[in-house]
Each structure stands twice: as C-alpha cells, then as structure tokens.
C-alpha positions in Angstrom: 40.2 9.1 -42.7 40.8 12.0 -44.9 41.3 10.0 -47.7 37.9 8.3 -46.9 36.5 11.9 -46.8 37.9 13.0 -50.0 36.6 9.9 -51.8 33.3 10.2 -50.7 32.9 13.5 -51.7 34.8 13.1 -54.9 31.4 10.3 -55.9 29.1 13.1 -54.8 30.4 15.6 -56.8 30.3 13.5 -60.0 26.8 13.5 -59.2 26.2 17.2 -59.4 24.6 19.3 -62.7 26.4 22.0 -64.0 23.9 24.3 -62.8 24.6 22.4 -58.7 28.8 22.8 -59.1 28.1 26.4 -59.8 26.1 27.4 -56.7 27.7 25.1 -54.7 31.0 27.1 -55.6 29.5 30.1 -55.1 28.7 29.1 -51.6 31.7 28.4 -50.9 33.0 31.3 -52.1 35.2 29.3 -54.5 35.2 32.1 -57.6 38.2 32.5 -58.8 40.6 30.7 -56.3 43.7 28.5 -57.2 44.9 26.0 -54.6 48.7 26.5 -54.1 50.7 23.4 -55.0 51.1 21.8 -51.6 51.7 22.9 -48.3 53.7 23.0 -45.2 50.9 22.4 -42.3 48.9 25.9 -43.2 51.8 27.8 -45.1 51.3 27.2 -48.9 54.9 26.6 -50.8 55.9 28.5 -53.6 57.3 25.3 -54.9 58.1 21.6 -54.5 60.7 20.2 -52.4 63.4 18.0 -55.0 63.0 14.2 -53.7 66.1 12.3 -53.5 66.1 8.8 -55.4 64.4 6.6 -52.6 64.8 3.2 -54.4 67.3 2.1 -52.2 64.4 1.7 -49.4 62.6 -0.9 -51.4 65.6 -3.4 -52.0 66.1 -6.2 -50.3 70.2 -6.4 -48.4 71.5 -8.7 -50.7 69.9 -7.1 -53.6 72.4 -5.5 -55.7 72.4 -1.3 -56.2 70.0 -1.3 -59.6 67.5 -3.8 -58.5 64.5 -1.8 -56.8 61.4 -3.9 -55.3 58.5 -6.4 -56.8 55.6 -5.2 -58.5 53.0 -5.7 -56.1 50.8 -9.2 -56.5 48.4 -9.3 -58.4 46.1 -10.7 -56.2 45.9 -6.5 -54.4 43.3 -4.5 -55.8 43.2 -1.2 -53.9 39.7 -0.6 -53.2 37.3 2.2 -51.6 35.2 1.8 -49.3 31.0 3.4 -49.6 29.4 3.7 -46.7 26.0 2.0 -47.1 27.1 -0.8 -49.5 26.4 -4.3 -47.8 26.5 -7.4 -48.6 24.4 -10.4 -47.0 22.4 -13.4 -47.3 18.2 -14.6 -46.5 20.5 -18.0 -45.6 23.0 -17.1 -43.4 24.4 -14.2 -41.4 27.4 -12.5 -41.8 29.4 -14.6 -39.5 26.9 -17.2 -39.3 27.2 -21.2 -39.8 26.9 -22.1 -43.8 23.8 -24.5 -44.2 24.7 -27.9 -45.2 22.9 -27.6 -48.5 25.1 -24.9 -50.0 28.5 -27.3 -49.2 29.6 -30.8 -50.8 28.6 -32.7 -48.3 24.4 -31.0 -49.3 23.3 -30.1 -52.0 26.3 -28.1 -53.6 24.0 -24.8 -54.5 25.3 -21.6 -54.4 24.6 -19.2 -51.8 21.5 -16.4 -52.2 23.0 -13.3 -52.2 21.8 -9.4 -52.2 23.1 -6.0 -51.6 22.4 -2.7 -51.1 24.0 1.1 -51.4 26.5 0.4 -54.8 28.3 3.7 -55.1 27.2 6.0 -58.0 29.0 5.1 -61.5 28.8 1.0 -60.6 29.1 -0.4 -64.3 28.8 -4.2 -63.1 29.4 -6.5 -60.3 31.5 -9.3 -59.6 31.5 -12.0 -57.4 34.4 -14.1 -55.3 34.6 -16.5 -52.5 37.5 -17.8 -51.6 39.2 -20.0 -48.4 42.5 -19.4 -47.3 44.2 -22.2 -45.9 46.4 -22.9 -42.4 49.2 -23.2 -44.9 48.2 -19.8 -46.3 47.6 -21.1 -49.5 44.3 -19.1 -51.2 41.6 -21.5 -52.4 38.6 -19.9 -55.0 35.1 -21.8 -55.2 33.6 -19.2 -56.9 33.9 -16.3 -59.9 31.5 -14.9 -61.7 31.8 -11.1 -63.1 30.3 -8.8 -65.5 27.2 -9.2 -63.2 24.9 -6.2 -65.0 25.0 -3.0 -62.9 21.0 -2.8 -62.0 21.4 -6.3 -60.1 20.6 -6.8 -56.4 21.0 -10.2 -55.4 21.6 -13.7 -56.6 19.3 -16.4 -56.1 20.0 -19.8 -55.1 21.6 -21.9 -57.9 21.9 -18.7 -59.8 22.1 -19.5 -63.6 22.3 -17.6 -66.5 23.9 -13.9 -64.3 27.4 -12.4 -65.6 29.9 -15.0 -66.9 31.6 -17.8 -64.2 35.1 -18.4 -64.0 36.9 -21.2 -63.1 37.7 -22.6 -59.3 41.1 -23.5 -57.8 38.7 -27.0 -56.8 38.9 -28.8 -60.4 39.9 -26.1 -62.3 36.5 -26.1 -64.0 33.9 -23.4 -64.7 31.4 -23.0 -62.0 30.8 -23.1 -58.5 32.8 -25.7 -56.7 31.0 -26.3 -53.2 33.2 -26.3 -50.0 34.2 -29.9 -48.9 37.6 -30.0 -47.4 39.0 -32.8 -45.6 40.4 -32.3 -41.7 38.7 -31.3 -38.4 37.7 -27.7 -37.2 35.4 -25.0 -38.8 36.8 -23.6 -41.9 35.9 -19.9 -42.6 34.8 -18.6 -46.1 35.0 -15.3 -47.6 32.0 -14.0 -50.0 33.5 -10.2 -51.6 31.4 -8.3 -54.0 33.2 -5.9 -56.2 31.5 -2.6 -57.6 33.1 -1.6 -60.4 33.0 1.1 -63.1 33.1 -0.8 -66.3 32.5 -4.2 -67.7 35.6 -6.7 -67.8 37.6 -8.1 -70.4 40.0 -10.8 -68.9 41.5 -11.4 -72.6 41.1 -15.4 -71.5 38.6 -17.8 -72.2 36.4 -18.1 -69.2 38.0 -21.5 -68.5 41.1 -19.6 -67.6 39.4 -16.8 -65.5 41.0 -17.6 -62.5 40.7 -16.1 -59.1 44.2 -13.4 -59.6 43.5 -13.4 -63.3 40.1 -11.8 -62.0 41.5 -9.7 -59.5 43.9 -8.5 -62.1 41.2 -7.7 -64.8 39.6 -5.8 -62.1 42.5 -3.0 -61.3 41.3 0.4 -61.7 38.1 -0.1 -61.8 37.3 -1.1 -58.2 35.0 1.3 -56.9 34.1 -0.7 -53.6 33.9 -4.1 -51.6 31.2 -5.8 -49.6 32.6 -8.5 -47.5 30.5 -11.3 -45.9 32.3 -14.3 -44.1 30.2 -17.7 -43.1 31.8 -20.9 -41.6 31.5 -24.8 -41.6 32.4 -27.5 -40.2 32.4 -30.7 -41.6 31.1 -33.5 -39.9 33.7 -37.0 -39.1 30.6 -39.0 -40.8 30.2 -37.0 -43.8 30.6 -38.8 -47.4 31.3 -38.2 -50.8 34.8 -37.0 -52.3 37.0 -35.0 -50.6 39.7 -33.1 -51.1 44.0 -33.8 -49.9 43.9 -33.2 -46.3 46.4 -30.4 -47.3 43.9 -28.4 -49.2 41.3 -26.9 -46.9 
C-alpha cells in the first residue's frame, strides 16, 4: 500500500511547475530539511547497518557455493498500478462471453477496444492477449505496440495503429483469432500497457514475439489495464483447428 501511495504521488509531483513544488514545500514546511538515511520505526540512524552476503538464500540445495539464483523471466515486467486507468470493450464485458465474430469459428476480427485514465508521461501503448493453457503453456493471439500516446480505443479490424507482432498461432504477423480444439470455456486475457517511451524490439516485426515484447517493454511500464472475456467453442463448429494440446 505504501508503495502504491508513494507512486502515485511521485506521477503527481512530476506534474507540478516550479512555481507549485515551491509553495507546496513551503506548506509543508519542507525548507531546508534533509531526510536521515533510513530509519529504525521513528528513530533515524546515523548510519547503515553492514548486510551480510545473502546469496546463499537464492540457491537451490544441490547448487554448488558460487552459483546464486536465475535472472528472473522475461516474460515479468514489474508494473504500477493508476487508479482510474481501465480497459474495456462496446462488445463484451470484462468477464463477459466473446462474440462469435471476434473467434475462428466468426469472423476472425479483432476486438474494439478503449480506455480511459493513462497515467501522466504515457509515451505509447501496447497491446497483448494471450491464453494460458491447462498445461500452463502461454499462447499470444495478439501484439501490437508503439500504439501513439493520444490514442483511446481500437476499432474493430483495427488497421493501420502501432506496429503488430507476431502470434504463438502461425507464428505470423497479425491477429490470430481464438479457435482451440477441446471442450469447456477457455478464458482470454486482453492487457494494455502504458508506457513512457516508444519501443525498439531490435527484431523485425516477424520476430516480435509475446516475451520478446514483454522484454522490450522493461522499465518503461508505467501501468496495466487488464480485461478477461471467455468462449466456448461449440462440438459443431468448423474450420481448422488447432492440436487438442494447444488451447
């Protein structure tokens, strides 16, 4: 929670003219005054504490004594979160049943989109929806980025927005349209990245995939706007599908 506080405040006071910091501070009756460097509950210390060498926490027991743990995947992109900043659809609720037109087994357009309350310093937008499997494998259907930073929403079949990546589907660029093979209602997962500058994946868009994304994005996630929908695909549907094992 604190650290919720202490970011919220931090994108309001990037917000502030010189001329605001100053009487703000002088309310606060801030003139002059150095923090100490940490402290203990409400004592401040004089100095740090020495910290003992801790990488023997982060080994695994058969690990020998130099080996410390993984980097961390990079499919984890720390993100805050800004109150206000939602993302939703005119098609379906957040929650809701995805229409038949936006899935294979339709007309394989991609969802309209729009959101609201972007945190201050938003540079561009990016897009990803993604499946993850009963296996707990992750499946992408959809990545587009460098979405410019005055945008709103995405319309149906959007064309000609940011630049598409490829899907985990084909492995081509575009939108690949949910149409997975196997009984029960599968659940899909639209996130919306705000972030504070443009991105340069260094690969061709071909090869933009899902973590290569996530990866590009590091450091300059500013928030997320989650939306999930769900379908079910009928016994009697047609058209290609995909290895039962693939969801």
């Amino acid at each position: 929670m604190s650290w919720l506080y202490a970011t919220a405040f931090s994108h309001a006071n990037r917000t502030l003219t010189g001329e605001q910091s100053t009487a703000l501070k002088k309310l606060r009756n801030l003139e002059g005054y150095t923090s100490a460097p940490a402290y203990l509950y409400s004592t401040p210390m004089k100095s740090l504490p020495t910290l003992l060498n801790t990488d023997f926490l982060f080994k695994s027991p058969d690990s020998g004594p130099s080996k410390t743990a993984a980097p961390p995947s990079a499919s984890v992109v720390p993100a805050a979160t800004a109150a206000g900043f939602v993302l939703k659809s005119p098609s379906v609720a957040d929650g809701g049943s995805l229409p038949k037109e936006f899935t294979g087994d339709g007309a394989s357009a991609t969802l309209p989109l729009e959101w609201n309350g972007a945190p201050a310093g938003t540079q561009s937008f990016a897009v990803i929806m993604h499946h993850v499997d009963p296996e707990g494998k992750t499946k992408w259907y959809w990545t587009l980025y460098n979405i410019p930073s005055g945008t709103r929403g995405l319309p149906k079949n959007v064309a000609g927005v940011g630049t598409l990546g490829n899907n985990s589907v084909n492995g081509r660029v575009g939108y690949a349209p949910p149409h997975s093979k196997g009984p029960g209602a599968k659940t899909y997962v639209y996130t919306l990245y705000a972030l504070s500058a443009t991105l340069t994946p260094g690969v061709p868009p071909e090869q933009v995939t899902r973590d290569v994304l996530l990866s590009a994005m590091k450091g300059h996630v500013l928030a997320t706007a989650e939306m999930k929908v769900v379908y079910t695909r009928q016994t009697d549907a047609t058209g290609p599908e995909e290895s039962p094992k693939q969801k």
